[in-house]
BAFI-3210 file (N, C-alpha, C; in Angstrom, 3 decimals, decimal comma, padded with zeros to 6 digits):
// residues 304
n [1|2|3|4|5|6|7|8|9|10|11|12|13|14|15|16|17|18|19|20|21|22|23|24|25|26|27|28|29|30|31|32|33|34|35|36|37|38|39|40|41|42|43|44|45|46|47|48|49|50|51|52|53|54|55|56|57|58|59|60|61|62|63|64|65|66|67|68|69|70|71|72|73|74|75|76|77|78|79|80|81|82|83|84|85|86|87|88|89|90|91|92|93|94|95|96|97|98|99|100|101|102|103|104|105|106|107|108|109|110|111|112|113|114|115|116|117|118|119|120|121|122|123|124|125|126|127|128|129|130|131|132|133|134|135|136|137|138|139|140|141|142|143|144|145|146|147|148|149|150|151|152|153|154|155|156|157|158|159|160|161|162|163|164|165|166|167|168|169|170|171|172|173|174|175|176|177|178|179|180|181|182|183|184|185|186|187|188|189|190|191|192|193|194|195|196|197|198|199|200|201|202|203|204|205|206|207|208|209|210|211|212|213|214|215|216|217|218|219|220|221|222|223|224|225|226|227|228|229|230|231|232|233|234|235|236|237|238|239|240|241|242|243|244|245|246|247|248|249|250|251|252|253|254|255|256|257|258|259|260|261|262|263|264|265|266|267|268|269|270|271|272|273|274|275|276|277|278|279|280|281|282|283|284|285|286|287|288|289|290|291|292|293|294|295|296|297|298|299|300|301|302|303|304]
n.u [000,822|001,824|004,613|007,749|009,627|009,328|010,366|009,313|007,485|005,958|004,300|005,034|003,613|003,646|001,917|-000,536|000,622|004,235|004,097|003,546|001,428|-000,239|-000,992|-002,523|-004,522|-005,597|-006,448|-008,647|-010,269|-010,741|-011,850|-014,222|-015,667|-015,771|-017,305|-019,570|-020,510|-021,028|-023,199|-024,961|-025,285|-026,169|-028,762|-030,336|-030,470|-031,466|-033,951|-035,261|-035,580|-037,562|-040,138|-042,869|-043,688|-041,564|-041,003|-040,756|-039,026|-036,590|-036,239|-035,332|-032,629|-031,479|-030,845|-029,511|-026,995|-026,489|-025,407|-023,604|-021,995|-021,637|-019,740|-017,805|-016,252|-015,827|-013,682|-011,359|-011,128|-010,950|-008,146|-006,868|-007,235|-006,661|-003,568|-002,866|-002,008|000,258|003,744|004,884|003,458|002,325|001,779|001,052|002,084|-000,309|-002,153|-002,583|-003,149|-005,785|-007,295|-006,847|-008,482|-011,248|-011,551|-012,261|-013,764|-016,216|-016,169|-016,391|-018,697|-020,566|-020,415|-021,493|-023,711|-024,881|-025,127|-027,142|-029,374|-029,563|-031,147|-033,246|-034,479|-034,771|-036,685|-038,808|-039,422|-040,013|-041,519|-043,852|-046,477|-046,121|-043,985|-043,835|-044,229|-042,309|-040,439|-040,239|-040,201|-038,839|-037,047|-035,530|-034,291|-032,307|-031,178|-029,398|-028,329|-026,900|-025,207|-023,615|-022,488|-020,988|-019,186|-017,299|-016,211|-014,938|-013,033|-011,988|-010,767|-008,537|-007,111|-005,947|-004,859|-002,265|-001,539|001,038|003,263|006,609|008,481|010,690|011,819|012,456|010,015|008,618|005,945|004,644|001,561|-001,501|-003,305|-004,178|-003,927|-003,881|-001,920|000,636|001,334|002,323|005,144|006,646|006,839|009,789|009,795|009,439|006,511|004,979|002,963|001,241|000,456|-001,253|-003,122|-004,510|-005,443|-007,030|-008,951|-010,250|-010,500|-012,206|-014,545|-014,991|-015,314|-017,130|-019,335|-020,401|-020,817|-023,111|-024,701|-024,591|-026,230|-028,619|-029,494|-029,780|-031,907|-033,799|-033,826|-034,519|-037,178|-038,424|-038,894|-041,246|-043,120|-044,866|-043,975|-044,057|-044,284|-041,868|-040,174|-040,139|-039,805|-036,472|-036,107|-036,027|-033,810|-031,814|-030,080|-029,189|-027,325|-025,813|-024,534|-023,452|-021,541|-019,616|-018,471|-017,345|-015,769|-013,324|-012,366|-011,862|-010,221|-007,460|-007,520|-008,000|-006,625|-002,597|-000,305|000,852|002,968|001,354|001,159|-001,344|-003,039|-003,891|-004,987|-007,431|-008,047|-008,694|-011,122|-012,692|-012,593|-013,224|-014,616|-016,969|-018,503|-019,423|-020,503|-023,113|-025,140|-025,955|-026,279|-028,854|-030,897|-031,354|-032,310|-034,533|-037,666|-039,495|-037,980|-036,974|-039,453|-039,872|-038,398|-038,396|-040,667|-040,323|-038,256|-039,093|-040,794|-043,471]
n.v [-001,211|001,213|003,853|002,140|002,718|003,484|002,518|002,239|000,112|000,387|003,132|004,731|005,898|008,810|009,561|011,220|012,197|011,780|010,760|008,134|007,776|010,146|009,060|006,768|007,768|009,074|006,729|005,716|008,261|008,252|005,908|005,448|007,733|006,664|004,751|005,648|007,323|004,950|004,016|006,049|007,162|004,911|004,431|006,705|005,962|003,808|004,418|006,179|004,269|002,677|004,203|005,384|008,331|009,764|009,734|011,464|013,495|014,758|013,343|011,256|011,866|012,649|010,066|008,670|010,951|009,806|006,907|007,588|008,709|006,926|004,895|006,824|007,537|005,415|004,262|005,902|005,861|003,155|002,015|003,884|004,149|001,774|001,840|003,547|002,579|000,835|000,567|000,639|002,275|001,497|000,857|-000,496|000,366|000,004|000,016|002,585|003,946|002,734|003,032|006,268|006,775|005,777|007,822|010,397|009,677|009,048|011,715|013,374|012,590|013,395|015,720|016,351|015,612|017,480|019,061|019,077|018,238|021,133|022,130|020,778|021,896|024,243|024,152|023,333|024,917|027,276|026,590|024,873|023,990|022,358|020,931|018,076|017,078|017,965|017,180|014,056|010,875|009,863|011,616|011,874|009,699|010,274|012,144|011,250|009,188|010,921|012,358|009,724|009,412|011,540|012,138|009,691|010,153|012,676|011,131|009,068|011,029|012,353|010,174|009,115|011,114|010,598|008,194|008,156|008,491|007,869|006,864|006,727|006,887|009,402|007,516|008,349|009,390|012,751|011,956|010,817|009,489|008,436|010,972|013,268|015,501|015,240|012,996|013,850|015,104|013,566|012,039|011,218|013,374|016,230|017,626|020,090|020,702|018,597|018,840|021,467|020,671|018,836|020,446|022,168|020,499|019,361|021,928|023,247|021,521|022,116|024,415|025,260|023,700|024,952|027,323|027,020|026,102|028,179|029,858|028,415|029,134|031,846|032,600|031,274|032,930|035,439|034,583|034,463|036,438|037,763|036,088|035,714|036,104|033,532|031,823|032,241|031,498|028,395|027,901|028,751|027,128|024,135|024,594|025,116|023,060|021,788|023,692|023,972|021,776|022,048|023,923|022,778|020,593|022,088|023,637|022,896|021,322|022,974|025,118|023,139|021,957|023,853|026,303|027,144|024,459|023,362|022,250|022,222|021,951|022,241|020,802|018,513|018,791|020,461|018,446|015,987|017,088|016,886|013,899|012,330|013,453|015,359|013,464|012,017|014,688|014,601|013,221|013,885|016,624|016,801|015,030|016,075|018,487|018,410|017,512|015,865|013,575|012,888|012,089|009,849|008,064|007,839|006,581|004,321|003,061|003,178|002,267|003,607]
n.w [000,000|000,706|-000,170|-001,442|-000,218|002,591|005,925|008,101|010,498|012,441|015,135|017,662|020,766|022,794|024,392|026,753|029,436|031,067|033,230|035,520|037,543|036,897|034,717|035,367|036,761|034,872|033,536|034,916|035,017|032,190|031,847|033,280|031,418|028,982|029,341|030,432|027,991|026,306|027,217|027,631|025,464|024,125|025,445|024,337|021,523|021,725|023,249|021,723|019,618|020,087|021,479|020,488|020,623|020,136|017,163|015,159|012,841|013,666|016,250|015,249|013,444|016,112|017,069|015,189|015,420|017,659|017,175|015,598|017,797|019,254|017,486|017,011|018,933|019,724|018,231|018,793|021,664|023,127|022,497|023,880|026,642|026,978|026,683|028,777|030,075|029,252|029,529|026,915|024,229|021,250|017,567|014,638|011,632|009,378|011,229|012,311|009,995|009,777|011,913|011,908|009,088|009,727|012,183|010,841|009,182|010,688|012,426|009,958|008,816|011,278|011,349|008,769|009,954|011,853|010,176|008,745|010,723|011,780|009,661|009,343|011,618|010,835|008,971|010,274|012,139|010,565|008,249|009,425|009,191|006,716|006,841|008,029|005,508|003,887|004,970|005,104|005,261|002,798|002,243|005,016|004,916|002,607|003,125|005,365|004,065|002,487|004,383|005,622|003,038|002,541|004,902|004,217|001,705|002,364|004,150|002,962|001,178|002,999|003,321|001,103|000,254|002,045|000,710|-000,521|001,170|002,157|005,189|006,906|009,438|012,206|014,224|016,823|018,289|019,457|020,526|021,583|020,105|016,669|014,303|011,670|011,445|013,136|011,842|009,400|010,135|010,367|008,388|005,817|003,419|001,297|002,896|002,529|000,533|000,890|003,293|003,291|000,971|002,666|004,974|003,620|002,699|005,063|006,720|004,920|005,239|007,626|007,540|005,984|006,454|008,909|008,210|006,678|008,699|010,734|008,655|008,660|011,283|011,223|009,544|010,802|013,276|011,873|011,350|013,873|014,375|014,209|015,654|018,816|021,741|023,413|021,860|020,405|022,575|022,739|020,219|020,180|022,183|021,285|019,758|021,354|022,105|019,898|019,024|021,229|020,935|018,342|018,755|020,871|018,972|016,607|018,082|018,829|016,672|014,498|015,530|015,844|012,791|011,457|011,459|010,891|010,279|013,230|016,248|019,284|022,595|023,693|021,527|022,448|024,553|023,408|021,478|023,103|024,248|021,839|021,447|023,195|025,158|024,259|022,858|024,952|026,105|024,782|024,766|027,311|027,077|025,260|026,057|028,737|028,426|027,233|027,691|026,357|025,421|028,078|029,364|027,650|028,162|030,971|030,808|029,526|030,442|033,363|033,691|034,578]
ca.u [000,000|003,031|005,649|008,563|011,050|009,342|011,138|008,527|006,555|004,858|004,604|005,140|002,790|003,971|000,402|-000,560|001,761|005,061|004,055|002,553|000,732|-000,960|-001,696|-003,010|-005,239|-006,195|-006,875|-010,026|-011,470|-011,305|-012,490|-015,260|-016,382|-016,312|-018,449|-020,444|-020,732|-021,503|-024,602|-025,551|-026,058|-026,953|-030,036|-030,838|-030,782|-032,742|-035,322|-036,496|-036,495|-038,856|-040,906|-043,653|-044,079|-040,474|-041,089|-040,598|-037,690|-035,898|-035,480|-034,590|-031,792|-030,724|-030,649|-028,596|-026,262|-026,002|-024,849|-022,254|-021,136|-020,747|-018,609|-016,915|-015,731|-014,891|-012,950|-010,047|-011,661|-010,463|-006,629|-006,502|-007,357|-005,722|-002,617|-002,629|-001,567|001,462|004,657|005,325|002,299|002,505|000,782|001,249|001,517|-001,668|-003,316|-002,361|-004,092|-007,109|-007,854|-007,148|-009,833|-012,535|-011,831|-012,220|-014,993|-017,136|-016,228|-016,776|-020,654|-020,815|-020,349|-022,754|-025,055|-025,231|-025,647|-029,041|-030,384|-029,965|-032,054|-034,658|-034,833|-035,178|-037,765|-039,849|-039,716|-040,271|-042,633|-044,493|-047,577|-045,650|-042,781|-043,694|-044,424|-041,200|-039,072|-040,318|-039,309|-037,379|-035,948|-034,801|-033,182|-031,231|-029,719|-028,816|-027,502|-025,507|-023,990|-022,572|-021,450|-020,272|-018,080|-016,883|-015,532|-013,768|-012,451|-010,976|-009,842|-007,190|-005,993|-005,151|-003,231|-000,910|-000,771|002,653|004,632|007,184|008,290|011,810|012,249|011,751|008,717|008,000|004,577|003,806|-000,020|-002,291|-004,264|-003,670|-004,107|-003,045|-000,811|001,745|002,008|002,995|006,088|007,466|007,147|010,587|009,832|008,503|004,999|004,200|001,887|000,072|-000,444|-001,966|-004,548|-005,186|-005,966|-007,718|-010,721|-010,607|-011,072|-013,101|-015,542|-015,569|-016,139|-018,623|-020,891|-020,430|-021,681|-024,529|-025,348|-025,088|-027,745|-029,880|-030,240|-030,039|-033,159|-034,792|-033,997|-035,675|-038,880|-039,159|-038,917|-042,957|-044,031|-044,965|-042,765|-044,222|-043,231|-040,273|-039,416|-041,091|-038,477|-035,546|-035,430|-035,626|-032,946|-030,210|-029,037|-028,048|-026,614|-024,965|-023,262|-022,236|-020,046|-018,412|-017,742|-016,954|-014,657|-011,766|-012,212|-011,323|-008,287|-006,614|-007,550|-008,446|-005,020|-001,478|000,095|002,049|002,928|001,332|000,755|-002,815|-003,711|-003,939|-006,246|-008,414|-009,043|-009,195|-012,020|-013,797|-012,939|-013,435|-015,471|-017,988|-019,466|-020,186|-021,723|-024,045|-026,376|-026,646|-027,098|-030,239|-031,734|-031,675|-032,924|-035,764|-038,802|-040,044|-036,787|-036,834|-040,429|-040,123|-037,090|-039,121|-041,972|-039,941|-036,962|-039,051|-042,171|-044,946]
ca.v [000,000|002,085|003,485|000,772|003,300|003,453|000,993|002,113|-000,823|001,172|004,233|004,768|007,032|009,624|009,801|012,444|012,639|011,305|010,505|007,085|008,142|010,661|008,018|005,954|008,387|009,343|005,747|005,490|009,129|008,187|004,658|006,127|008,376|005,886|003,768|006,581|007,385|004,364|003,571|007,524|007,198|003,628|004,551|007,582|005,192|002,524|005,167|006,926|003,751|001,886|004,862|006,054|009,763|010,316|009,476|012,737|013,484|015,541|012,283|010,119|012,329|012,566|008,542|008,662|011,274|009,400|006,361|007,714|009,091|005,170|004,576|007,918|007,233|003,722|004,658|006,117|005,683|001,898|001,905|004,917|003,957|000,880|002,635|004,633|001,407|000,101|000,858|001,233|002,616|001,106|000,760|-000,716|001,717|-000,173|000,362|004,144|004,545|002,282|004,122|007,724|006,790|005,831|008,891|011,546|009,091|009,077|012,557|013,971|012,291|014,083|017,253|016,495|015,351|018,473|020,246|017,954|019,043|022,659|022,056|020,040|022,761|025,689|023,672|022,916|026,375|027,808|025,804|024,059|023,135|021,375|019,877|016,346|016,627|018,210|015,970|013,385|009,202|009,256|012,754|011,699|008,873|010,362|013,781|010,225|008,848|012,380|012,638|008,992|009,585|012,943|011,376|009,160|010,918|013,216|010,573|008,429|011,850|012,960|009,039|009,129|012,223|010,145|007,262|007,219|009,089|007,320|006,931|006,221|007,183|008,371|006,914|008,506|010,617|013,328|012,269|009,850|008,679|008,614|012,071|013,495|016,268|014,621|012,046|014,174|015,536|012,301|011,417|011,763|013,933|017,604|017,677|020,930|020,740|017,750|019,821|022,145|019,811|018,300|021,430|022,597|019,353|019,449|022,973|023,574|020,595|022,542|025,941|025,822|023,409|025,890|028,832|026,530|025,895|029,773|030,265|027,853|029,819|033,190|032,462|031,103|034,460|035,912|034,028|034,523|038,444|038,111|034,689|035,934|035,521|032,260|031,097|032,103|030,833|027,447|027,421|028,696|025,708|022,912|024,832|025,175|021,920|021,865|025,062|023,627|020,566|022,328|024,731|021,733|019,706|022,549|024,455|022,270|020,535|024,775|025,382|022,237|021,927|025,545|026,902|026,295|022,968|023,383|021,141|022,512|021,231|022,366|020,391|017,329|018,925|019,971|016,724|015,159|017,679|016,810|012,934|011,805|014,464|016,024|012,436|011,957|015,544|014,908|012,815|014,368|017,636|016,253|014,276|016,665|019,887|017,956|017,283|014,738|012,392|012,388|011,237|008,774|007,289|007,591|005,150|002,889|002,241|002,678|001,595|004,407]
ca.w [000,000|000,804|-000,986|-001,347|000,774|003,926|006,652|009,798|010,540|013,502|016,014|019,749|020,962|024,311|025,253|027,747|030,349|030,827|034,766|035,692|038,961|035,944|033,889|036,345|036,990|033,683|033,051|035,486|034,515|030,903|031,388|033,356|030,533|027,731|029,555|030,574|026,542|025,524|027,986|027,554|023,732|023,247|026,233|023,734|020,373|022,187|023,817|020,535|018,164|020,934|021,522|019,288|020,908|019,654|015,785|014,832|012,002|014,941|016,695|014,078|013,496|016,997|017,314|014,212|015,874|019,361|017,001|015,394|018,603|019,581|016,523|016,735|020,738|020,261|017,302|019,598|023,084|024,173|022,470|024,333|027,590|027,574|026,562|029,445|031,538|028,715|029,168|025,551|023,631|019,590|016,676|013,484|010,094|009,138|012,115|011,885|009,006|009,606|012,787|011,090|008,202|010,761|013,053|009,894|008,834|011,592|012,418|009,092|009,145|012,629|010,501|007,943|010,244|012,959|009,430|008,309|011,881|011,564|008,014|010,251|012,888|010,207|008,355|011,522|012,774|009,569|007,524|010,190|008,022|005,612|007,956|007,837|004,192|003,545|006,283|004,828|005,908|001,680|002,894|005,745|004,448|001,591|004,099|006,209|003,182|002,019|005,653|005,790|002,001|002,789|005,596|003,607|000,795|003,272|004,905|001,805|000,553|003,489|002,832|-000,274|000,411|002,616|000,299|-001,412|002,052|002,700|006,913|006,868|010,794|013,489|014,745|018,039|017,769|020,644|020,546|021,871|019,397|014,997|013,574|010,241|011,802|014,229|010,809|008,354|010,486|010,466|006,441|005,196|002,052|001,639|003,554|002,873|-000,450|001,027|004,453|002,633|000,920|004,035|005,410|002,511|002,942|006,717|006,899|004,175|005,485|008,918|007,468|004,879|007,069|010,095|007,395|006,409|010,266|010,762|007,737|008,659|012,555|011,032|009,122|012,217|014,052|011,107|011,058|014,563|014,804|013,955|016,483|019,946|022,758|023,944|020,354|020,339|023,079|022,573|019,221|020,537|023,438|021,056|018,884|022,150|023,122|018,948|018,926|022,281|020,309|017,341|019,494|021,338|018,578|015,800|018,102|019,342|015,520|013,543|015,985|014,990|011,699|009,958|011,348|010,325|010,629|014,259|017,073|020,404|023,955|023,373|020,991|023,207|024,899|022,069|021,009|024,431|024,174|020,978|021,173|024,544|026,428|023,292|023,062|026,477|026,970|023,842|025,033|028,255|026,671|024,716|027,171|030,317|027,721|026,121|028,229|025,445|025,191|029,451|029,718|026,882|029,100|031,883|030,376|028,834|031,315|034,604|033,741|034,619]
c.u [000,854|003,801|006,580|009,646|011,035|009,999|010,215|007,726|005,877|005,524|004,379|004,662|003,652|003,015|000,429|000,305|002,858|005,553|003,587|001,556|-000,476|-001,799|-002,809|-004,539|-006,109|-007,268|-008,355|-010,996|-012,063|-012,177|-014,169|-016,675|-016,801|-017,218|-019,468|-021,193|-021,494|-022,837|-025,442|-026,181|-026,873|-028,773|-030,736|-031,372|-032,249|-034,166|-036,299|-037,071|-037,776|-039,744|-041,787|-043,937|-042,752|-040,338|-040,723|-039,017|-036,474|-035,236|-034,695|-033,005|-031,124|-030,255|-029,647|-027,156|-025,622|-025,043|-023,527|-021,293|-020,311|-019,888|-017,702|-016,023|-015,045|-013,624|-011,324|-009,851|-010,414|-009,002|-006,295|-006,143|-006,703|-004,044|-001,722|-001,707|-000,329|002,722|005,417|004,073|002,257|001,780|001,240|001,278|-000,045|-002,676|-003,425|-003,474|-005,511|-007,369|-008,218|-008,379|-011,073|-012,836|-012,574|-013,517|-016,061|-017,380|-017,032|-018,683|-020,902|-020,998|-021,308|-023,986|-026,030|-025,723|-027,044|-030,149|-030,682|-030,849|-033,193|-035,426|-035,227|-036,371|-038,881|-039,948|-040,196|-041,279|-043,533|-045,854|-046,916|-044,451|-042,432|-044,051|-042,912|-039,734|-039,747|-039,583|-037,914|-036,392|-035,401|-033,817|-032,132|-030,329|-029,052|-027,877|-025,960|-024,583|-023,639|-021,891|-020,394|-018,797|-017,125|-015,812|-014,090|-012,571|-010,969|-010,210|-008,022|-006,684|-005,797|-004,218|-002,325|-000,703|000,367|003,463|005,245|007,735|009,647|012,330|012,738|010,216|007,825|006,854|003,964|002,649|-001,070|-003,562|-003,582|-004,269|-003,034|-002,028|000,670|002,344|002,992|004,297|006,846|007,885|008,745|010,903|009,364|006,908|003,816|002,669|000,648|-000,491|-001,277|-003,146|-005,247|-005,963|-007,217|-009,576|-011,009|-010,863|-012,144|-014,575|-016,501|-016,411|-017,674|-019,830|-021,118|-021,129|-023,046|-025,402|-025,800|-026,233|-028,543|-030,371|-030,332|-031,877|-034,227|-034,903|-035,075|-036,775|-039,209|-039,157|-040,474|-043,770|-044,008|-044,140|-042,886|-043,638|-041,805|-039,158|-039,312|-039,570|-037,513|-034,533|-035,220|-034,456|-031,266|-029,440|-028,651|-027,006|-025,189|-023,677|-022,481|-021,093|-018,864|-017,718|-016,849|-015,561|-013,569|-011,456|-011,496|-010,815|-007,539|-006,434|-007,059|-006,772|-003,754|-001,102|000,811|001,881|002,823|000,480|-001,091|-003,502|-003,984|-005,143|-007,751|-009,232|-009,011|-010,771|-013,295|-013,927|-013,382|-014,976|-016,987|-018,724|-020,098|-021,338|-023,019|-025,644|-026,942|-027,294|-028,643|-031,203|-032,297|-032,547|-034,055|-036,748|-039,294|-039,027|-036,970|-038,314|-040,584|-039,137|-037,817|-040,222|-041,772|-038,743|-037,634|-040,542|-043,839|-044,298]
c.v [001,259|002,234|002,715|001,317|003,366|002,034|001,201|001,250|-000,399|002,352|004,212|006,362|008,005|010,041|011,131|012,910|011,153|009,809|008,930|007,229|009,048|009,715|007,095|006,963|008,792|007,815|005,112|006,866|008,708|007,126|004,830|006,570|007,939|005,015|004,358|007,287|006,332|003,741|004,930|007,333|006,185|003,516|005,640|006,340|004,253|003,327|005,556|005,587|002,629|002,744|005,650|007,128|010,464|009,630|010,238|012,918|013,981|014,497|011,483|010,866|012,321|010,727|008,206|009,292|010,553|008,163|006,409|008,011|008,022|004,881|005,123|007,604|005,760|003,805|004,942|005,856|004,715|001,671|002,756|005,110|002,548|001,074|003,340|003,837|000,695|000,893|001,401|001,331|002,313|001,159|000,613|000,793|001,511|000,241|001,816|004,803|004,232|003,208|005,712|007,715|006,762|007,257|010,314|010,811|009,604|010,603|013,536|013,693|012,893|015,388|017,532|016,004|016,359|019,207|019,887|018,508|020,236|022,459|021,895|021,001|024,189|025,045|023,282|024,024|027,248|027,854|024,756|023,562|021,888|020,567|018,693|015,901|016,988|017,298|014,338|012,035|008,876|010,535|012,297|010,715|009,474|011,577|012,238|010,190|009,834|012,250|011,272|009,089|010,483|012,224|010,812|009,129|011,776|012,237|009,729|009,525|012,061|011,477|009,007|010,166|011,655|008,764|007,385|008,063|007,895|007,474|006,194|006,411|008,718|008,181|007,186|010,299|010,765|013,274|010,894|008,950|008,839|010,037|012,299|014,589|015,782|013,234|013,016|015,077|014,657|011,697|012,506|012,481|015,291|017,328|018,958|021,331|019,767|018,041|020,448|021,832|019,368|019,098|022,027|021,725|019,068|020,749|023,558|023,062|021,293|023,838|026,111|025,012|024,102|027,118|028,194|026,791|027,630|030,054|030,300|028,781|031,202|033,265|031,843|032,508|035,242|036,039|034,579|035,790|038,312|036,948|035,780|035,684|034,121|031,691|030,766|031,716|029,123|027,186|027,211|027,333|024,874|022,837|024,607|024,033|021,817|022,538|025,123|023,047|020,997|023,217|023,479|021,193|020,813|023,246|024,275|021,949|022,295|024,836|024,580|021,882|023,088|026,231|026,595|025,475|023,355|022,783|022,360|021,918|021,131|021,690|018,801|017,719|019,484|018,958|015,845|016,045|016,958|015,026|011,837|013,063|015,024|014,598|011,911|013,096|015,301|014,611|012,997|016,253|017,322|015,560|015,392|018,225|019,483|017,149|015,997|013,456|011,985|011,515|009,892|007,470|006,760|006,122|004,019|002,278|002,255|002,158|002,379|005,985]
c.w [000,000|-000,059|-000,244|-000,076|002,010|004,857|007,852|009,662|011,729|014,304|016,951|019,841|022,486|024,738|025,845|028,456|030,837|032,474|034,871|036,733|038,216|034,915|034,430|036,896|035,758|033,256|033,720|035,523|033,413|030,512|031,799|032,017|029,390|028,123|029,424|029,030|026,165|025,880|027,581|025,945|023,439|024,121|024,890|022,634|021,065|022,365|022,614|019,251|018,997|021,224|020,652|019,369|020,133|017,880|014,507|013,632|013,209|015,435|016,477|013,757|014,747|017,410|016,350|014,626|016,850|018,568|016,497|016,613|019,142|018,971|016,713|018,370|020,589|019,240|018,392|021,155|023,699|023,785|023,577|025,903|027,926|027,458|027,833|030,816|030,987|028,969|027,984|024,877|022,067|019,153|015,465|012,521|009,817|009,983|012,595|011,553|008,992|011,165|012,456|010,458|009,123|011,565|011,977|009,161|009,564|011,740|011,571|008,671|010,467|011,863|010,315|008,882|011,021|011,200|009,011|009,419|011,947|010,399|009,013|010,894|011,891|009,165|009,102|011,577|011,738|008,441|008,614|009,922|007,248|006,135|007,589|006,138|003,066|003,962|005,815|004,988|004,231|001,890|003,636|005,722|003,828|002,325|004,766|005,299|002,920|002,961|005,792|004,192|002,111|003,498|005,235|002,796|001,250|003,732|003,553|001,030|001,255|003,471|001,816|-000,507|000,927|002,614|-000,313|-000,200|002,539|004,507|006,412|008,669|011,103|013,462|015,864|017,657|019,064|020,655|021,201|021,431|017,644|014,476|012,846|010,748|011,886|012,919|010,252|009,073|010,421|009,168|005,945|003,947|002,358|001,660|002,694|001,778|000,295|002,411|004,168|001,963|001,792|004,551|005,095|002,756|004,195|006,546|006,194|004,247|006,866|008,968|006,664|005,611|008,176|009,128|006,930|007,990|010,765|009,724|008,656|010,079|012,161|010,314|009,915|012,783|013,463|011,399|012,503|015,145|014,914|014,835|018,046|020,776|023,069|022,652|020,125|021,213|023,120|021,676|019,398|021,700|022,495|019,761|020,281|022,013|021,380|018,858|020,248|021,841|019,523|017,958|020,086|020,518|017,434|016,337|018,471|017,672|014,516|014,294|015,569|013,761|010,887|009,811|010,925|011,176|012,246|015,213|018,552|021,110|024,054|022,474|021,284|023,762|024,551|021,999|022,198|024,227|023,291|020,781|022,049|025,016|025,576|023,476|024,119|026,330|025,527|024,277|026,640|028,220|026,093|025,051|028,205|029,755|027,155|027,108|028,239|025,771|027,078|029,758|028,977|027,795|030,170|031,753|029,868|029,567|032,937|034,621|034,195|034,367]
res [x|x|x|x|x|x|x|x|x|x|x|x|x|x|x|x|x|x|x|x|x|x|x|x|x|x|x|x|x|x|x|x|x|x|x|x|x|x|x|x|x|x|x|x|x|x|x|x|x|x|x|x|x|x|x|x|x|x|x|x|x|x|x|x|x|x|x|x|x|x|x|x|x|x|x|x|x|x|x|x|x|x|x|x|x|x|x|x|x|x|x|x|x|x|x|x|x|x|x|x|x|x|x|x|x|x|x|x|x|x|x|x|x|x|x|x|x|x|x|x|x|x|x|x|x|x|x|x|x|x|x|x|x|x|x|x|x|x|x|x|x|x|x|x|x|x|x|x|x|x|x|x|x|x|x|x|x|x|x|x|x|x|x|x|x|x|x|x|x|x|x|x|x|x|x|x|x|x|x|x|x|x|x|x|x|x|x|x|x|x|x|x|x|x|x|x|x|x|x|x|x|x|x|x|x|x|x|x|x|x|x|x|x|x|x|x|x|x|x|x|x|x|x|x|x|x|x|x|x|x|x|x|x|x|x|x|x|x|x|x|x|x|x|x|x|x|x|x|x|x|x|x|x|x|x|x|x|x|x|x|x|x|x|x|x|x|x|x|x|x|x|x|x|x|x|x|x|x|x|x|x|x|x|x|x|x|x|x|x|x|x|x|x|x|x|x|x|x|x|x|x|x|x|x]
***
């Protein structure tokens, strides 16, 4: 798959901190939180597709979100945390790259998918006659469809940018999980054109669906200059807890990406941010802000 010149057959990660007493510690917050993720979302998924009050396109989309979040968390989550307990932290080239693709996969359908909801939410609030004739069960499929293609595309793009680099050594990568950065410092050839592409479809993926997402609420604001207060407030609630997520996940994801390529301490904690911690708070943002999703929980996990 490689070019013929590379000789690295894997990379040693330097994780978080260099401490073990830190690690050790790290290793029962984080294990914590992935558990705590993966019961938090998979209760959401389960709640709305067993409940018939939550049928709604709104939902269907958020059950769609909570799953990727499962994919997107396990994706770097459990190397990560078991890591935190090895002495030497490795990883194949292959398994590099097959982790990278998934993370920029998953991710990149996280994108497209917060952008499908803002659509949802400015087509509910906006057209609310025609809603369910517009949100339609083959609509809602094919935005599904777009945002795991979308993903996709992204994802097989920034690999194919860093198919033919060769890795002639070294091998040791300040980071704790596979990202395209902390690689391309290590490929023994000039980087800087294929930084620049990289950059180019990561940033460009983050910005233009962040200017869609801005539309779509500017044209809510709009509409609701003329609804009554109770209206508008009525709208505005079941717009926050989005408007919540896309900040978490968009704004650790545009510092590391949008800006130039450079190696800082901060960007550990970034993406501890957006790949650990954003999937946790998702589904307790959307649960504890939504009335509907808590009583449906209520009736179907305690029984009255």
């Amino acid at each position: 798959m490689y070019n013929h010149t590379s000789n690295v057959t894997e990379f040693i990660f330097l994780g978080l901190s260099p401490k073990q007493e830190v690690q050790r510690v790290c290793f029962v917050v984080f294990l914590f939180v992935y558990v705590a993720t993966m019961l938090g979302n998979s209760l959401i998924v389960l709640t709305i597709k067993a409940s018939k009050s939550l049928g709604s396109p709104m939902y269907f989309f958020l059950s769609q979100l909570s799953f990727v979040e499962i994919c997107y968390s396990s994706t770097t989550s459990p190397k990560f945390i078991v890591d935190l307990l090895a002495e030497r932290k490795t990883i194949s080239l292959e398994g590099y790259i097959t982790q990278l693709f998934f993370i920029h996969f998953f991710g990149g359908t996280e994108i497209f998918l917060l952008t499908v909801m803002a659509y949802d939410r400015c087509v509910a609030i906006c057209k609310p006659l025609h809603y369910m004739t517009i949100m339609s069960q083959q609509m809602c499929g094919l935005l599904l469809g777009v945002a795991w293609v979308g993903g996709f595309l992204h994802s097989i793009a920034q690999i194919l940018l860093m198919f033919r680099l060769p890795f002639c050594g070294p091998n040791v990568i300040d980071h704790y999980f596979c990202d395209l950065p902390p690689l391309l410092e290590l490929a023994c050839t000039d980087t800087y054109f294929i930084g620049q592409l990289i950059a180019v479809n990561g940033g460009s993926l983050s910005l233009i669906s962040f200017g869609v997402l801005l539309a779509s609420y500017v044209v809510i604001l709009v509409h609701l200059r003329g609804c009554s207060k109770e209206g508008r407030q009525k709208a505005l609630s079941t717009c926050a807890s989005h408007i919540t997520v896309v900040a978490l996940f968009f704004g650790p994801c545009v510092f590391i990406y949008v800006r130039p390529s450079t190696t800082l301490t901060t960007d550990k904690m970034a993406a501890i941010f957006y790949t650990v911690i954003t999937p946790l708070l998702n589904p307790v943002i959307y649960s504890l802000r939504n009335a509907e999703v808590k009583i449906a929980m209520k009736k179907l996990w305690v029984g009255h």
